[in-house]
N, C-alpha and C positions, 0 to 999 in steps of 0.2 A: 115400776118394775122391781125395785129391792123391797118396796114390799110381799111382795107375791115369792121373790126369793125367802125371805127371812121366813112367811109363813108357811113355806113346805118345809124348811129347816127345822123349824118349830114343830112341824108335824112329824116328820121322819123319826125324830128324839122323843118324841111321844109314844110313840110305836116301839122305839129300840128299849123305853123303859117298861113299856106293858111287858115285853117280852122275855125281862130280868125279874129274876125273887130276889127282894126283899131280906136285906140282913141289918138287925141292930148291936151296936156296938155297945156294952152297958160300962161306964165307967166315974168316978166320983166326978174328975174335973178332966181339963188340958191341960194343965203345968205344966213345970219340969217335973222329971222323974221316969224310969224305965216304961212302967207298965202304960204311959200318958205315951211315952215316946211309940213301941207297941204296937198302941191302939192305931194313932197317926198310922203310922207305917201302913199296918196290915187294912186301912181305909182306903189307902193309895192304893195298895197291888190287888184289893177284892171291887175295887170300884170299876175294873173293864167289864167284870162278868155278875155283880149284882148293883142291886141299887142301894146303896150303903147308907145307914142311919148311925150318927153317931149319938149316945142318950147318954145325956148330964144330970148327974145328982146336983151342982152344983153350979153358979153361974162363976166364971172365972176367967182369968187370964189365959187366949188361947198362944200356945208358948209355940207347938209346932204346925207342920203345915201338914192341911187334911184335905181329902175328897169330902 
């Protein structure tokens, strides 16, 4: 039975993301630093209402917390 739960869960999220556009976030890294900090941020408060890509120039230390 938690299967059958889990995969209309999985379904439902399927459908809530077809139904969101697609936003990328273009930034060198995640370190410290303002515009890193920002990015973070404005990922958290656009990810109720899109589906949020964050894109890396560079691979790095992720310093804060992101959708």
């Amino acid at each position: 039975m938690d299967h059958v739960k889990e995969h209309l869960i999985f379904l439902n999220l399927l459908k809530e993301m077809r139904n969101k556009k697609n936003i990328g976030l273009l930034i060198p890294y995640l370190s410290n630093g303002g515009a890193e900090r920002a990015v973070a941020n404005l990922s958290k408060d656009l990810f109720q209402y899109y589906n949020v890509y964050i894109l890396l120039f560079n691979q790095g230390e992720y310093v804060y917390p992101h959708e």
